[in-house]
C-alpha positions as CSV (number, residue, x, y, z in Angstrom):
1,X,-9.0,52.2,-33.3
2,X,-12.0,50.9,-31.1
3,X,-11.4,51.2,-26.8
4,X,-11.2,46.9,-26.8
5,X,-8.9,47.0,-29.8
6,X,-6.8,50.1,-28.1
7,X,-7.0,47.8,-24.8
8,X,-6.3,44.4,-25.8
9,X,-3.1,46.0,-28.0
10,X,-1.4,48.1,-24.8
11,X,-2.3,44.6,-23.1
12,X,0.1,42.6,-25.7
13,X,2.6,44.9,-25.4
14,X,3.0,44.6,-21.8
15,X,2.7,41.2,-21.4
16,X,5.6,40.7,-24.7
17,X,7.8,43.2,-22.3
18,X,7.1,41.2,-18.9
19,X,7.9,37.6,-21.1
20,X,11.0,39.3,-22.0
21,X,12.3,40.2,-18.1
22,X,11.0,36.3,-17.2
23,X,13.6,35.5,-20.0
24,X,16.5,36.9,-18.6
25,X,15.3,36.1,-15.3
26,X,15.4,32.8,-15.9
27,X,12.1,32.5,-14.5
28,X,9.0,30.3,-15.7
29,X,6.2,32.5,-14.6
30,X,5.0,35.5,-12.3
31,X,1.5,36.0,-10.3
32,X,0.4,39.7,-10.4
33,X,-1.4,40.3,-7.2
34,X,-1.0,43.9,-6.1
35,X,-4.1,46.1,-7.3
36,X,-1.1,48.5,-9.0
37,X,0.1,45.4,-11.1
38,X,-3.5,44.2,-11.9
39,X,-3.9,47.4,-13.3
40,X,-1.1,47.8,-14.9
41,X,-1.1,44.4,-17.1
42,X,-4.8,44.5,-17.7
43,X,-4.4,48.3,-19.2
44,X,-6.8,49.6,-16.3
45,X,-9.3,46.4,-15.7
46,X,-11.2,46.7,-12.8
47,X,-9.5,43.4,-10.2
48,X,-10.2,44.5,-7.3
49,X,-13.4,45.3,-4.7
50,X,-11.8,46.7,-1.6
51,X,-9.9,50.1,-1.9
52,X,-8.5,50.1,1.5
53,X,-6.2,47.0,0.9
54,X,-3.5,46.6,-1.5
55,X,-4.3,43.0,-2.7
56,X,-6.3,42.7,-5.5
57,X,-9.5,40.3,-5.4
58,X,-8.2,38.5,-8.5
59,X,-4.4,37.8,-9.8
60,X,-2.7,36.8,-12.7
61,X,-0.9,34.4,-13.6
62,X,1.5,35.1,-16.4
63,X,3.5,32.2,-18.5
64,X,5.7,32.3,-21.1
65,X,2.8,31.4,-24.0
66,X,-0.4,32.6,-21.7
67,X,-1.8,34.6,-18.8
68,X,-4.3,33.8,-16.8
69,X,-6.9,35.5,-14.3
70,X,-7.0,33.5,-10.8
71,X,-10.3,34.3,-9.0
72,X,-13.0,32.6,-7.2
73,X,-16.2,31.7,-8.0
74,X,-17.7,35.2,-6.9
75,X,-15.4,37.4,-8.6
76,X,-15.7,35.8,-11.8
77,X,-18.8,36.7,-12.4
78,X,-17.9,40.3,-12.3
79,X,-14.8,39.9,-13.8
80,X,-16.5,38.5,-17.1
81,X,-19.3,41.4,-17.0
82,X,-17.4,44.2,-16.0
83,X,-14.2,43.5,-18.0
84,X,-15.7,41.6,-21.1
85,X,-16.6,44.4,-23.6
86,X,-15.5,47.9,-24.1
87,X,-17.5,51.3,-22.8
88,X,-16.6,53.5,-20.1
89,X,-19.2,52.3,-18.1
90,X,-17.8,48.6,-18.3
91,X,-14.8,49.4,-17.3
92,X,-15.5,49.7,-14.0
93,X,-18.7,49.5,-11.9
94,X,-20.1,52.6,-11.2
95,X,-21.0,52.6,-7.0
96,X,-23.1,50.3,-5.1
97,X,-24.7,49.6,-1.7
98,X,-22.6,49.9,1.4
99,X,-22.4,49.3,4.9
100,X,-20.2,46.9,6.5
101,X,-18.5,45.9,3.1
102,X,-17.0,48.7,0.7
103,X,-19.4,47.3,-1.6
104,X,-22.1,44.9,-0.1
105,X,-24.2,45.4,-3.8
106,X,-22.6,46.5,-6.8
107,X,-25.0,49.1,-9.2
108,X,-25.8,47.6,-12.2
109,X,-28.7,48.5,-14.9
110,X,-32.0,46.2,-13.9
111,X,-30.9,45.2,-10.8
112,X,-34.1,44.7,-8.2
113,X,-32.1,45.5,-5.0
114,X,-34.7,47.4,-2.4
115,X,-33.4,50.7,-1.6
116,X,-34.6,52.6,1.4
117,X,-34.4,55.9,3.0
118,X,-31.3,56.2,5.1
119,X,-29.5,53.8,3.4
120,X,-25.3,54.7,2.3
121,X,-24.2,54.5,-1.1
122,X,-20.9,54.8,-2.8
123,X,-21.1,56.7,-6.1
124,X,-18.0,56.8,-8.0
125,X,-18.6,57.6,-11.9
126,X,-15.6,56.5,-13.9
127,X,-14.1,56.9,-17.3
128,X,-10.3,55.4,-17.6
129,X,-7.9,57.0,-15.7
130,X,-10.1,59.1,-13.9
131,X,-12.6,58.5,-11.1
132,X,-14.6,60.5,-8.9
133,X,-15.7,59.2,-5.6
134,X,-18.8,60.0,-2.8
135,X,-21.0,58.3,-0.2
136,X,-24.4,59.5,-0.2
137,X,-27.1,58.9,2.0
138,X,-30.3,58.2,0.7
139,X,-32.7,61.0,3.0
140,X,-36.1,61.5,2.9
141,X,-35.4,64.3,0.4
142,X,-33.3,62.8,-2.3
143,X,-29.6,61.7,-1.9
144,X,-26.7,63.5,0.7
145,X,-23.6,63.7,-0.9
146,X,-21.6,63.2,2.9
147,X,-17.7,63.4,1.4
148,X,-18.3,67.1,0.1
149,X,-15.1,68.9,-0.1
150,X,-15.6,72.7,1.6
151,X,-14.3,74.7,-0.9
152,X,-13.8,72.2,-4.4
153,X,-15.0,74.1,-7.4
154,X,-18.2,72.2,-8.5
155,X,-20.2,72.1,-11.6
156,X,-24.0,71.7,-10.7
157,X,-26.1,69.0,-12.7
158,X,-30.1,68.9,-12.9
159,X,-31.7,66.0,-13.7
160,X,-35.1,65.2,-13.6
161,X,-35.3,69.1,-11.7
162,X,-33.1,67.8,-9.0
163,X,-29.6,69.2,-8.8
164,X,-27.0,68.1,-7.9
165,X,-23.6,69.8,-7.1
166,X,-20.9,67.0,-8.6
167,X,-16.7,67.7,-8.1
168,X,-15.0,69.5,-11.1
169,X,-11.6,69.7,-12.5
170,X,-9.3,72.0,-9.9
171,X,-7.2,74.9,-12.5
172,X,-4.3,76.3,-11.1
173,X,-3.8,79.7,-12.8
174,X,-1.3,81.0,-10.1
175,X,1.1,79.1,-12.0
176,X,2.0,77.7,-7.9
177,X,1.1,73.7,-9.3
């Protein structure tokens, strides 16, 4: 079974389980607006832009014979390309420009945004259900990982002959977790 097929089917079965509390609710429809509930009904899509608020950028709106995705004209945009085919990479963007905004530029493949030294990024490669976050700073000698963790195991990455020292998996074998 493909991701989108895998995807679309956990997606059904949620949405045939929330119809069926509306039905004994005696209740017409329900908006989804929470970044949680998002989540949860899309089967992980990415809704929302801003990590430090509960609300998500984009709601939906779920009837007894269809849902819907309420957004504005500049989320829709990145609703449709981030959301509309399968691949890890789709699933969610994978960092962006920041400054004032969480993201004031969202990464994508061929965009022309300028990049300049001492400029902040958010880097967060994702697969679903897991996602690893840093800012870095773009320095005159390659990028400055600033929310290192002191004492994090880490698995070390060379590309290019630059490496780069990237979070990996914590083990307990103490048996304490």
């Amino acid at each position: 079974m493909s991701l989108h097929t895998e995807r679309k089917s956990e997606v059904d079965t949620k949405l045939a389980r929330l119809r069926k509390r509306l039905v004994v609710g005696h209740i017409d429809d329900i908006t989804l607006s929470m970044n949680a509930n998002t989540a949860w009904i899309t089967a992980g899509a990415s809704m929302f832009v801003n990590e430090a608020s509960d609300s998500s950028a984009s709601s939906i709106l779920v009837t007894m014979d269809r849902a819907y995705v309420l957004t504005d004209t500049i989320e829709a945009p990145r609703l449709r390309q981030e959301e509309g085919y399968p691949g890890a990479i789709e699933e969610h963007h994978q960092g962006g420009t920041l400054g004032y905004m969480p993201r004031e530029v969202i990464a994508q493949p061929g965009d022309k945004t300028l990049i300049e030294h001492h400029q902040a990024f958010a880097w967060n490669p994702s697969l679903r259900g897991v996602k690893s976050e840093d800012t870095v700073l773009l320095g005159p000698n390659g990028p400055e990982i600033l929310t290192e963790i002191a004492d994090w195991p880490t698995l070390t990455i060379t590309v290019n002959g630059q490496s780069i020292a990237r979070p990996a998996i914590l083990e307990d074998h103490s048996g304490a977790l």
